[in-house]
Residue, then its C-alpha position, 0 to 999 in steps of 0.5 A: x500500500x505505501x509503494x502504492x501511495x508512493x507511485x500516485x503522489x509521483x504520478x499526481x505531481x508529475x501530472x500538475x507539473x506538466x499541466x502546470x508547465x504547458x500551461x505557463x509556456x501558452x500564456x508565455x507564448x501569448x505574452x510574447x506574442x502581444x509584445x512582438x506584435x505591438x513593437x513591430x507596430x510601434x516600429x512601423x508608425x514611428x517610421x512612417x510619421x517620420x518619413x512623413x513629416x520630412x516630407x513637410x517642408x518648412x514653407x509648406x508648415x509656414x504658409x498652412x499656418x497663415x490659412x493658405x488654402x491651397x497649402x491646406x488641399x496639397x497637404x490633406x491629399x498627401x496626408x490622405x494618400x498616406x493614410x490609404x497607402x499605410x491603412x491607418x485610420x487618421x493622419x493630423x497636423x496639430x499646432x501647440x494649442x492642439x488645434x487642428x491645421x489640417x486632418x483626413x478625418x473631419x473632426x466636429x471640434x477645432x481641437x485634437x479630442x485625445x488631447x487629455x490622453x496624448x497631450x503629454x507626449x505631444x508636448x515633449x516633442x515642442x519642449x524638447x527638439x532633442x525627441x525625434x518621434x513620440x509613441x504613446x501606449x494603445x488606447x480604447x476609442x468606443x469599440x476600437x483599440x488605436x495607437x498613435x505615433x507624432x513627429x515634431x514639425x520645425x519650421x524656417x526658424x528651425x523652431x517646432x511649431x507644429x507636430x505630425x500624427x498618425x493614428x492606427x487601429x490595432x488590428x491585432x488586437x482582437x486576434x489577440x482577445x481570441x487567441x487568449x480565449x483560445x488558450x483560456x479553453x485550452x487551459x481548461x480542456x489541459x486540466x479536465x484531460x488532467x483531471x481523467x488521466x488521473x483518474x485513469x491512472x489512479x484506477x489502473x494503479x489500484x487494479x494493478x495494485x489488486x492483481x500484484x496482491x491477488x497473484x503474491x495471494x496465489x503464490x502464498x496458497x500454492x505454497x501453503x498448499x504444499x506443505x499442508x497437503x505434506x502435513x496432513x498426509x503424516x497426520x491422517x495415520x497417526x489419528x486413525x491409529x489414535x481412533x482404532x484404539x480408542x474405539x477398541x479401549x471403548x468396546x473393552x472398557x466402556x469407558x467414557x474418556x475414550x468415547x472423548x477421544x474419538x470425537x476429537x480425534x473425528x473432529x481433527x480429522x474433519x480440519x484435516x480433511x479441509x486442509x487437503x481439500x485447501x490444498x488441492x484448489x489449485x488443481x480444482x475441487x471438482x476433478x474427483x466429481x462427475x457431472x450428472x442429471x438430477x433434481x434438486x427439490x429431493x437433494x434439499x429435503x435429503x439435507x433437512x433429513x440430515x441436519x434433523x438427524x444431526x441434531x435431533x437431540x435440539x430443538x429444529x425450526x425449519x424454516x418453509x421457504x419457496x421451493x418448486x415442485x421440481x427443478x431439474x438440473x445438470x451439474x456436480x451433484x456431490x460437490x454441491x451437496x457439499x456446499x450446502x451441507x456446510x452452509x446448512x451446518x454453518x447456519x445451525x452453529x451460528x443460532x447455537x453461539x448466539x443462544x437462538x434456537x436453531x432455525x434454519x432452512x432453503x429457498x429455490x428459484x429455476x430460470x431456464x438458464x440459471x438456478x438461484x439457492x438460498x440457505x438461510x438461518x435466523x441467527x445473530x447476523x453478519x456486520x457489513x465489514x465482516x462480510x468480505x472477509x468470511x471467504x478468505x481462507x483461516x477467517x472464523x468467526x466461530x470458536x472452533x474451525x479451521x476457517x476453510x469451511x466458506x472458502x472452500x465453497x466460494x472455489x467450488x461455485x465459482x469451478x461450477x463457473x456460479x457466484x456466491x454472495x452473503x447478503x445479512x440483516x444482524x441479529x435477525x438473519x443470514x442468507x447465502x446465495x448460489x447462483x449456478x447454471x442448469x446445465x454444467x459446463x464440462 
């Protein structure tokens, strides 16, 4: 279990790691992107205001001063080739009051409407001639997203009298919005796939983590198997030796001591007998049974005889539950007597050790392709958590046995390709339940 826990909380960290990582390197590449982008627009216009406003001279900036009109035309229509040619928004020619000498754009006020905005930048380039060109940061104008550049204007004196603008729309922007949407879903996506993937390991490692137990599990019973099988083979002698005198003590003496010792040693030999049959489950427990044809309304009124003989010196309730009148079936008759002879017996000890008289009794339901058997007794019950561990091999929760009795029957069921379940109500009853097909396969 620790190597297991050990190997999800380095798969969980190695997952978080990478998610985190592709994650980081998408809004990094986003990031970037957005920066390389806005210089090469910041290039593009710095360099276009000033290659424009070179082309101004300082005649044509002093006679559009004095409201030359025909300076006014000239310089709006290369002023608005220039915005076609660039795809720019506006192009602007501004005094130092912010006032419009000449715009592509016709403008309601007289005054530049983004003076509050870009007033600062403008007013760097005629304070300062050193500065050769201006490019403020991207700005919101209703749904649009603009950027201007500005280049100053000197005029004959060599003073700057005037400043050039250029207004763009950021056109990446919007595939910018997308872009990040696109990595915003992706984010999500990386983590939900994160999110399965873990699952998925965390169910493989657990299935796996079963079957390495369920195969150490097989390998300690196969070994188990061995050297009990070797065991009770040099026991088995000895306690028939054990009982053969005994019983001749008993014809001789009539002495009830060695009455004692023959039920002892029967009911060692009984835990022998479960020892070799735990040892021969890797074999299968049916390879010394024969398929046969038989009904099993007969086989149960044959066990309630049986546990009736057995302790008729107690008080029986057998409990009358649904049996049909006959319920024809193919299969391996004495193993499943077996089966049910166990359980039977199991029920019986149970009300005995809870101080109930015994009751106990079983149910049958034929389908055409299945046939369901219940056995049931009105003892103590069996608690939910005990109920998975009755059919490990050496689990009892009786004060005598070997703890081989429900395993051993859980083996032959399934052999019999059937399934056994416990299903209980404590301290009001317990009911097991065969399930097994009609006709063996063989």
């Amino acid at each position: 279990m620790l190597r297991i826990s050990r190997r999800l909380w380095v798969a969980a960290l190695f997952i978080i790691i990478l998610l985190g990582m592709v994650n980081l390197a998408w809004w990094l590449y986003y990031q970037r992107t957005g920066k390389l982008l806005e210089g090469q627009l910041n290039r593009h216009l710095a360099t276009t205001v000033q290659l424009v406003a070179g082309m101004i001279s300082s005649e044509q900036l002093g006679r559009l001063q004095q409201d030359d009109i025909d300076t006014y035309i000239e310089l709006a229509g290369f002023l608005d080739e220039v915005r076609q040619t660039d795809s720019l928004s506006e192009v602007f020619i501004l005094d130092e009051n912010y006032r419009y000498l000449v715009t592509t754009i016709l403008e309601p006020d007289s005054l530049y409407f983004l003076r509050n905005l870009n007033g600062p930048y403008i007013d760097s380039l005629f304070f300062d001639p050193t500065r050769v060109v201006m490019v403020p940061p991207a700005y919101r104008s209703g749904s649009l997203r603009l950027k201007s550049a500005f280049a100053p204007l000197i005029d004959t004196a060599g003073v700057v009298t005037a400043v050039l603008g250029v207004e763009a729309n950021v056109g990446y922007y919007d595939a910018l919005k997308r872009l990040k949407q696109i990595f915003g879903y992706a984010t999500v996506l990386s983590l939900l796939g994160g999110l399965i993937a873990g699952l998925i390991f965390v169910f493989l490692e657990r299935r796996m983590g079963h079957l390495e137990r369920q195969l150490m599990l097989n390998h300690t019973h196969a070994y188990l198997g061995r050297m009990v099988a070797v065991v009770a083979h040099e026991l088995k002698n000895p306690l028939m030796i054990i009982r053969a005198s005994a019983e001749r003590l008993r014809k001789k003496t009539g002495l009830e001591e060695a009455g004692y010792v023959v039920e002892e040693v029967d009911r060692l030999n009984a835990i022998v007998g479960g020892y070799l049959e735990f040892a021969r489950t890797e074999r299968g427990l049916l390879e010394r049974d024969q398929t046969e044809s038989f009904d099993l309304i007969p086989l149960v009124h044959d066990l309630r005889t049986f546990l009736m003989t057995r302790y008729s010196e107690e008080p029986v309730t057998w409990l009358e539950l649904p049996l049909p009148s006959s319920c024809r079936i193919t299969g391996y008759r004495r193993s499943l007597r077996q089966v049910l002879l166990n359980l039977l017996l199991n029920g019986a000890e149970a009300c005995q050790q809870a101080g109930k008289p015994i009751a106990v009794g079983m149910r049958v339901e034929c389908t055409d392709s299945h046939v369901l058997i219940g056995v049931v007794d009105h003892g103590p019950g069996i608690r939910k958590s005990e109920i998975q561990r009755l059919f490990e091999p050496f689990h009892t929760t009786k004060q005598t046995g070997s703890g081989l009795g429900l395993f051993l029957s859980k083996k032959i069921i399934e052999d019999m390709h059937g399934t056994i379940e416990i299903v209980s109500e404590p301290g009001k009853m317990t009911e097991v339940r065969i399930t097994i097909p009609r006709k063996a396969d063989t």
